[in-house]
C-alpha positions as CSV (number, residue, x, y, z in Angstrom):
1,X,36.4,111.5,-27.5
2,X,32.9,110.0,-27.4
3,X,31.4,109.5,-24.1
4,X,31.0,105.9,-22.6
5,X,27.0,105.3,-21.5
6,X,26.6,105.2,-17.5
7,X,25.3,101.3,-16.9
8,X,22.2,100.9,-14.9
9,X,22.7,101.3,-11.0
10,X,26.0,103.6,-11.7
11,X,26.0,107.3,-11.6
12,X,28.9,109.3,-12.3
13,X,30.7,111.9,-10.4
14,X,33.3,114.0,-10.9
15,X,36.4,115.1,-9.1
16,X,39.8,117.7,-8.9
17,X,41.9,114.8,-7.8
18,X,42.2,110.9,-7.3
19,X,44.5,108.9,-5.3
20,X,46.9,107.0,-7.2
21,X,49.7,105.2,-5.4
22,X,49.5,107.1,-2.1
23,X,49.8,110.3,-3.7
24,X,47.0,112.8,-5.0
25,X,46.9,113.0,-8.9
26,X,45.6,116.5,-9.7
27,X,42.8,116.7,-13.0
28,X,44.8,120.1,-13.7
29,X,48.3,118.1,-14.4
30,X,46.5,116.2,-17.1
31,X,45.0,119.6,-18.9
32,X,41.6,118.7,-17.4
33,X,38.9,120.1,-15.1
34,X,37.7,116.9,-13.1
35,X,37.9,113.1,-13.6
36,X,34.8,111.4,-14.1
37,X,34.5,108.4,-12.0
38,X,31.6,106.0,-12.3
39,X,30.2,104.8,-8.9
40,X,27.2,102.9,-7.4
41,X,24.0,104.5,-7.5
């Protein structure tokens, strides 16, 4: 997997879990450490 560039004025963060239909989606169910998640400077 090759890694997507950040656009200007973004910064990414990452996470354990996200919020997905009213329910907390875990990073660990998927086999991963975090999510990244790309968010407003």
């Amino acid at each position: 997997m090759t890694a997507t560039p950040i656009p200007l004025g973004k910064k990414e963060i990452f996470v354990k879990w996200i919020t997905r239909n009213g329910r907390r989606v875990y990073a660990s169910q998927y086999g991963l450490q975090a999510f990244r998640i790309i968010v407003d400077a």
